[in-house]
N, C-alpha and C positions, 0 to 999 in steps of 0.2 A: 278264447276257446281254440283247442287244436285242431285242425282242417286233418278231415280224415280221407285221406288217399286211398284213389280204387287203383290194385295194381292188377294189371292182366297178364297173366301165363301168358309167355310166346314161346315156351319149346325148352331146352337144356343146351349146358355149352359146349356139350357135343354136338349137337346139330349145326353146329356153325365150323367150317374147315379152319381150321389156326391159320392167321393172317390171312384169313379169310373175312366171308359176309353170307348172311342169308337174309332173305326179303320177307317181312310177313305183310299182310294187306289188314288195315283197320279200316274203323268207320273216318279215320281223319285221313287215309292215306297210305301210301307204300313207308313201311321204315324197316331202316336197312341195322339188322344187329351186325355186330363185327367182333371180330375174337383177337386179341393180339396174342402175340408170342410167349406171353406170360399169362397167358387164360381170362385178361379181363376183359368185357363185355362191355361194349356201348351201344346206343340207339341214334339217329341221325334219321331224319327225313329225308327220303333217298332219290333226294334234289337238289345236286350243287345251287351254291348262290350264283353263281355265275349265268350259265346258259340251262341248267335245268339238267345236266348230265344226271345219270345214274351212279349214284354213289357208289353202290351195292357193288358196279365193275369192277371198283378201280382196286388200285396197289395200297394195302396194308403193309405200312413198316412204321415201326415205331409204335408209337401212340398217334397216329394221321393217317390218313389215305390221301391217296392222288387221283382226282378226278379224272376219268378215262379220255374228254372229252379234248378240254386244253391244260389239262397238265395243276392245276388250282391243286393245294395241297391245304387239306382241313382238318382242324385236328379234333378228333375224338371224342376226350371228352367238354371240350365247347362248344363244339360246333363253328369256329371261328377259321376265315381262312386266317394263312401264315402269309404272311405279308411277304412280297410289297403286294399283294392281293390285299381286297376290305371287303367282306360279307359275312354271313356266319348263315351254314343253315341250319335248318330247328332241328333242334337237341331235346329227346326223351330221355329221364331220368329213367335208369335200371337197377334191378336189385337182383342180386342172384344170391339165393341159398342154396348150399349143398351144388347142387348142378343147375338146378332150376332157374329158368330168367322166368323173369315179371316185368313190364311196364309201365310206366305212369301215363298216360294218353293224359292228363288232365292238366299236367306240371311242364307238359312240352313246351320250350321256347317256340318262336315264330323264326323262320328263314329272314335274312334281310341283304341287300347289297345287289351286287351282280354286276354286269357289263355297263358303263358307263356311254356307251356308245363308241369311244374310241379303243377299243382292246382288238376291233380286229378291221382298222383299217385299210 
């Protein structure tokens, strides 16, 4: 049987600045949409694995952002830091028609990793 996905309107990809982010508030949480240089849209839980920075801050280039916090660079559409970092935070599945974004709250990965205790001795 096919698993029927609830997707929820969060806004159009104009509302988000190019290499830019905008923050929407769910019932799971802050997620941070983000627009790259060629208009495509991803969704991130807008909480580094690391120390809990706000994603939403940081520098968009490429396909990643750079955590505002210590510098952590995660990429988009995984959600996975770029090593030599190791976490990933939770990654929403997006769909944009037309201009429209939708998300998947339902298909969200979970965040994992973070400071191991020795990263800021």
């Amino acid at each position: 049987m096919d698993q029927i996905i609830a997707w929820t309107p969060v806004g159009t990809v104009d509302d988000i600045p190019v290499l830019g982010s905008r923050v929407v508030r769910t019932p799971n949480g802050k997620v941070a949409l983000f627009r790259t240089a060629e208009d495509e849209v991803f969704a991130l839980e807008d909480r580094c694995p690391h120390k809990n920075g706000p994603l939403s801050q940081g520098i968009v280039h490429g396909r990643r952002v750079t955590c505002p916090l210590h510098n952590w660079v995660i990429d988009l559409a995984t959600g996975e830091a770029v090593a030599p970092d190791e976490g990933r935070a939770g990654h929403i599945p997006v769909r944009v028609e037309g201009r429209a974004i939708a998300i998947a709250l339902d298909l969200a990965t979970h965040a994992s990793g973070g400071c191991k205790g020795a990263c800021h001795v």
